[in-house]
N, C-alpha and C positions, 0 to 999 in steps of 0.2 A: 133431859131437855132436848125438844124437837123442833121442828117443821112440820105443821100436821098437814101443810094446808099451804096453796098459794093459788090465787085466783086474782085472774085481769080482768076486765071489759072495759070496750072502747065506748067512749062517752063524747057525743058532739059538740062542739063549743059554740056554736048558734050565733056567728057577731055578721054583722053587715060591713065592720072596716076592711081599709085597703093600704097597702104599702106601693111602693114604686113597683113592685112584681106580682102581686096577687091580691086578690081578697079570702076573706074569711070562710064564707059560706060555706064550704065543705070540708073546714076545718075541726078535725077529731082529735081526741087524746088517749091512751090507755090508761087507764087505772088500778093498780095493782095491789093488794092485801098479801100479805105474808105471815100466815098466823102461827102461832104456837104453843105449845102445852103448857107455858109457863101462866098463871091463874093471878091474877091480880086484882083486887075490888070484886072477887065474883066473875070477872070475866077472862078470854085467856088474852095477852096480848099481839096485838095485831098492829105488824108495820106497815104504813102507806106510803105510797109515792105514785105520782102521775108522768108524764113526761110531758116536758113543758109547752106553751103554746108556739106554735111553729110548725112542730115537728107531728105528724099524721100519727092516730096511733099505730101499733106493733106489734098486735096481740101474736099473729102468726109464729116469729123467731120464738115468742115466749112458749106457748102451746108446744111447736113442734119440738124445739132442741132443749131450751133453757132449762125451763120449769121439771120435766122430764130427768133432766140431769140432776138436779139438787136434792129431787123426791127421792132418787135413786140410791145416793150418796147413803154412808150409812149415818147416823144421824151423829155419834162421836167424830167424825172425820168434818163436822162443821161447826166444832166447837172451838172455844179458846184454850190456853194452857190447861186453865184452871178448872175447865171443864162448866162453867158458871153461867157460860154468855154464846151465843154463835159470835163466828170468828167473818166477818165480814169478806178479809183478804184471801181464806181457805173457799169461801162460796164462791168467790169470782172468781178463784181456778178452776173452780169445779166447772163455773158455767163455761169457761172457755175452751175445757177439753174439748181435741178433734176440730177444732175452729184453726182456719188457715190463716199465717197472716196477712196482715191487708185488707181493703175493703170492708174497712170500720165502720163504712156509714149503715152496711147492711143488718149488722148487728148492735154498734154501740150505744143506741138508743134503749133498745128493747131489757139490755145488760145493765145501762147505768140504770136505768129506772129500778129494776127489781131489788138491784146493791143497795138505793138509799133507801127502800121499805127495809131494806134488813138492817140498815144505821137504823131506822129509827123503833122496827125492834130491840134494839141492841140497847139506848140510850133509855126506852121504857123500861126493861128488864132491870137497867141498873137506877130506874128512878130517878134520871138525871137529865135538861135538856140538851138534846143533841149538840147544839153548840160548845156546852161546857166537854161533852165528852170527847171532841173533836178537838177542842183545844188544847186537852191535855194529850192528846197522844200526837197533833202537829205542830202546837203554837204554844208549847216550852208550861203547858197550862195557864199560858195568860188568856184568861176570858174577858171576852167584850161584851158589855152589856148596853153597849149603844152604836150602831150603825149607819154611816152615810149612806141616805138612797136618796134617787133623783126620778124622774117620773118619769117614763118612758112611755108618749102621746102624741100627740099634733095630728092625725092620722087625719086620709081622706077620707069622708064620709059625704054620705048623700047631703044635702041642705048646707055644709058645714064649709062656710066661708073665712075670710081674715077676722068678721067681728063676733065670731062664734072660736076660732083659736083662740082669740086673747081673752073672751070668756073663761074658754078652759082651762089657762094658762093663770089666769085669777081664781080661779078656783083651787086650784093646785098650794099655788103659792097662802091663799086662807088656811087651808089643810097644817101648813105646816113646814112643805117642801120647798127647796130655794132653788131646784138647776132642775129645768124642763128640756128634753128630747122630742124633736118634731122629726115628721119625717117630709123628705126631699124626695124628688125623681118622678113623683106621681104629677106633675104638671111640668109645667113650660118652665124654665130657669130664669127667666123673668117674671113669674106667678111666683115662685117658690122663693127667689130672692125678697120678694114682698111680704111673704109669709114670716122671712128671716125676722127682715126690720120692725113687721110690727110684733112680733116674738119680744124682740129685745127691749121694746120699749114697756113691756110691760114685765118682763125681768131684771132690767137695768143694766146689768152687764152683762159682756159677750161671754166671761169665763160661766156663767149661769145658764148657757144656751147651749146642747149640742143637735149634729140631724143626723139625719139617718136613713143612706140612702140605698140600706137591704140589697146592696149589691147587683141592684140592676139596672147596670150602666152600660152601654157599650165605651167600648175603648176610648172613642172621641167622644163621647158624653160624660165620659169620665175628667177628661182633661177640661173640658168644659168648667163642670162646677166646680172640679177645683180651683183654676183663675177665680170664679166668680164669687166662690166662697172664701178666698183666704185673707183680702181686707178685713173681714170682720173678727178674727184670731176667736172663732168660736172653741168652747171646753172642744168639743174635738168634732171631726168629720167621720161617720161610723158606715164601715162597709162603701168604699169610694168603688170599689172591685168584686171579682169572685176571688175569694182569701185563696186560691189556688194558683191564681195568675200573679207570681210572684214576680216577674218582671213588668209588670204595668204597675202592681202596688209598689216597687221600688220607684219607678218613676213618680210616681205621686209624692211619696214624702220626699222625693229631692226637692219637687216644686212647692209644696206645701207645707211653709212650716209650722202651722199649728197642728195640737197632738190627729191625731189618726186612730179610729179604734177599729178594732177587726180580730176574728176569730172564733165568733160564735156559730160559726156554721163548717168549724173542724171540730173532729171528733177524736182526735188519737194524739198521744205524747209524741209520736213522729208528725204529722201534720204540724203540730203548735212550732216544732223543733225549726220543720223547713221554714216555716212564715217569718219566725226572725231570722232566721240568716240568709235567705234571698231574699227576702222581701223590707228589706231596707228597713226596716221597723229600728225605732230610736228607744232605747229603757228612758231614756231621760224625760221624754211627755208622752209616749205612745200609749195604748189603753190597750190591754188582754183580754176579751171578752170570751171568754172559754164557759159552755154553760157545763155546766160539772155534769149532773144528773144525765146528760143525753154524751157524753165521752169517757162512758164507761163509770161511771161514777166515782166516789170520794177518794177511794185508795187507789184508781188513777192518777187522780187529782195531784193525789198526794207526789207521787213522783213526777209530772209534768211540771209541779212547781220548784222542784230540785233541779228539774234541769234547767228550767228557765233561771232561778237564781244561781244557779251555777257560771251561768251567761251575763250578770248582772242586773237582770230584771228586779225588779223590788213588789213586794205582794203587795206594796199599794198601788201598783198601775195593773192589778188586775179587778174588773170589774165586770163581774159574770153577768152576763146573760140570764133572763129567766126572773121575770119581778113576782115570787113567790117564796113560801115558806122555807122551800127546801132550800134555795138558796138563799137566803136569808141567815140560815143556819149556818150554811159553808163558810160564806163570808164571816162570821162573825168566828166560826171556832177556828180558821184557817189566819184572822188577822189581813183582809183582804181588804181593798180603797174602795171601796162600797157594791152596792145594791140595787138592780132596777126595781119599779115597781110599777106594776099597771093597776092602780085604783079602778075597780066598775069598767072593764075593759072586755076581761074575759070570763063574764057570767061569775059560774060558784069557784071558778078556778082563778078570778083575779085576786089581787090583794093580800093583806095578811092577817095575821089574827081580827078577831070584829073589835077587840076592845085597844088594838093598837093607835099610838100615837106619835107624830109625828112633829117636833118641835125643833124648829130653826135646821131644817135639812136632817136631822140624825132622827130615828127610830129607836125606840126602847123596847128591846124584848122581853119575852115573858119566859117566866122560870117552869113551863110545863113539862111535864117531862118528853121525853121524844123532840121529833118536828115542833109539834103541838097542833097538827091538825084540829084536836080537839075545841078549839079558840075561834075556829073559822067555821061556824054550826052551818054553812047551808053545804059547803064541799062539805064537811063530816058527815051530815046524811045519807048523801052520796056514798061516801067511801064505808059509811058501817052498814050499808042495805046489801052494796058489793060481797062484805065479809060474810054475812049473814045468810042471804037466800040462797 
C-alpha cells in the first residue's frame, strides 16, 4: 500500500461579499488529491481536502517542501501497525521534518490541508465515514449522527440592505436553521446596531443571534461595540480583536459578559494555549473557534484539545471555524458544540452534502465513506478533474 500520487491546484472562489476587513474578490483556495494504489469499485482511492475559505491558497509550501517529503518517504514508514492503512500521525512527521519551530501561519495551512486528504483516504480504505472513524480513535467511539450548525451570513454586499438581511435570515431559518451569525464592523455602529435589532426580530431570541466582527477593530473601536453590543446578551461576540492582542481581549471579557468567540485565525496548540490564559477567555461561555484543517490538522487537533481540557474547557464550547464537509466531520467524530455553515456563499466550496438536511438547528449526516465529498457533485467535479488530468 502507497502514495502514488499527490496533486493541488489553487481554485478561485469568485464571491463579491465583504466582512469588516476585506472582500472576497481575490479570494483562492488549494485543493488537494492524495491518491493511492489501494483499487476500490475499479478505481484507486483518492483523499480530498481544500483549505477553507479565508485562507489564500498554498500550493507553493506544498510543491516545494511538503509533498516532496512524503513522496520521498518510503512508503512502509507511512503505514499503520498493521500495515493496512497510512498512518496519518507518521505523514505529519514526516511533513514536518527540518521545519523550525514557530511561525505556524507560514506552513499550518498548507500541512493541515494535505493531513485531512489523508483522513479521508484513510476512512475510504477502511469503508467507513470519516466521522465514525475519528470517533473511535478520539471520542471513546461514541458517534454522532446528528450536529448543531448555525449559518454563518449577514455579510455586506452590494444592493443588500436591513430588508434584504431579514430576507436572508428567513430563509435560513425555512431551511431548517435556528442561530444566524451576521457580520459587524463593516459599517457605522449605529448601521450595525440596526442590523442587530432587526436580526433579532426575526430570530426571536438574542441566544439565536451571534456577529462577527473578523477582528477588525481598532482598539477604541473595539471597546466601542462592545458597550454597544452587550444589552443585548447575544449567543456570543466573534473576533472583538486580533486573537493575538491578548491584553485588549482580556479587557473585553472583563467588560463584556456575554460569551466571546475567537480563535479561528490561530494556528498552533501554543497559540490556542496563550489565548486562554492571557487572554481572559472564560470555559464557562466562551466559544473555541479553532478551524482544524488550516492548524495543522486532526492529530493536532487532537492534542490541542487535551490540553485545553486539561485547563477545563469542555468540547462543547469549541466551535470550529470552516462551514464545510471536513469540519463537519471533525465536529461530529471529536463530540464538538457545533458547526458553521455557509449555505450558497462560497460557490462549489459552500455547503454540504447536496442531499443534506437540516431540521430544527441539527444536521444529519450521511454514512459515505470518507468526508463524502462524493455527496456534494459540483465540488467533486472539481476535485476528480484535479485527480485525473
Amino acid at each position: 500500500m502507497r502514495i502514488t500520487e499527490i496533486r493541488e491546484i489553487a481554485v478561485p472562489i469568485n464571491s463579491t461579499i465583504r466582512n469588516a476587513v476585506f472582500d472576497f474578490s481575490e479570494m483562492t483556495t488549494s485543493v488537494v488529491a492524495v491518491v493511492t494504489d489501494v483499487i476500490r469499485n475499479g478505481r484507486p482511492v483518492i483523499g480530498f481536502a481544500f483549505n477553507s475559505t479565508g485562507r489564500y491558497a498554498c500550493g507553493a509550501q506544498m510543491r516545494d517542501r511538503l509533498i516532496p517529503r512524503i513522496m520521498k518517504a518510503t512508503p512502509e514508514s507511512l503505514l499503520n501497525e498493521a500495515g493496512n492503512n497510512l498512518e496519518p500521525e507518521k505523514i505529519l512527521a514526516c511533513m514536518m521534518q527540518r521545519e523550525k519551530p514557530g511561525g505556524h501561519t507560514e506552513r499550518s495551512v498548507a500541512v493541515g490541508t494535505i493531513e485531512v486528504a489523508i483522513w479521508d483516504a484513510v476512512a475510504k480504505i477502511q469503508d467507513r465515514p470519516l466521522h465514525a472513524v475519528l470517533a473511535d480513535k478520539y471520542n471513546s467511539a461514541q458517534v454522532h449522527h446528528q450536529i448543531p450548525c448555525y449559518v454563518g451570513g449577514g455579510w455586506y454586499a452590494p444592493g443588500k440592505g436591513i430588508p434584504e438581511l431579514q430576507d436572508e435570515i428567513r430563509h435560513r431559518l425555512q431551511q431548517g436553521y435556528t442561530t444566524m451569525k451576521i457580520k459587524v464592523g463593516g459599517a457605522s455602529v449605529a448601521e450595525d446596531l440596526a442590523r442587530v435589532e432587526a436580526s433579532l426580530k426575526v430570530v426571536g431570541t438574542s441566544d439565536h443571534l451571534a456577529v462577527d466582527a473578523n477582528a477588525g477593530f481598532s482598539p477604541e473601536r473595539t471597546r466601542e461595540y462592545a458597550k454597544a453590543l452587550k444589552p443585548y446578551q447575544l449567543r456570543w461576540f466573534e473576533e472583538p480583536t486580533d486573537p493575538l492582542d491578548y491584553e485588549l481581549l482580556a479587557e473585553v471579557t472583563s467588560m463584556y459578559p456575554s460569551p466571546i468567540g475567537t480563535g479561528e485565525n490561530l494556528f498552533s496548540t501554543q497559540d490556542i494555549k496563550n489565548l486562554v490564559h492571557f487572554g481572559g477567555m472564560r470555559p464557562d461561555r466562551d466559544i473555541l473557534q479553532i478551524d482544524v484543517p488550516q492548524s495543522y490538522g486532526i492529530v493536532q487537533f487532537g492534542r490541542t484539545l487535551k490540553m485545553l481540557e486539561s485547563r477545563g474547557w469542555s468540547r462543547q464550547s469549541v466551535f470550529p471555524h470552516g462551514g464545510n464537509l471536513m469540519t463537519l466531520a471533525i465536529v461530529a467524530g471529536f463530540g464538538l458544540g457545533g458547526c458553521e455553515a455557509y449555505p450558497g456563499t462560497f460557490g462549489v466550496f459552500a455547503g454540504f452534502a447536496d442531499d443534506s438536511k437540516v431540521e430544527n438547528g441539527l444536521l444529519t449526516l450521511s454514512d459515505r465513506p470518507g468526508i463524502g465529498f462524493e455527496g456534494q457533485n459540483a465540488l467533486y467535479a472539481v476535485m476528480r478533474q484535479i485527480a485525473l488530468d
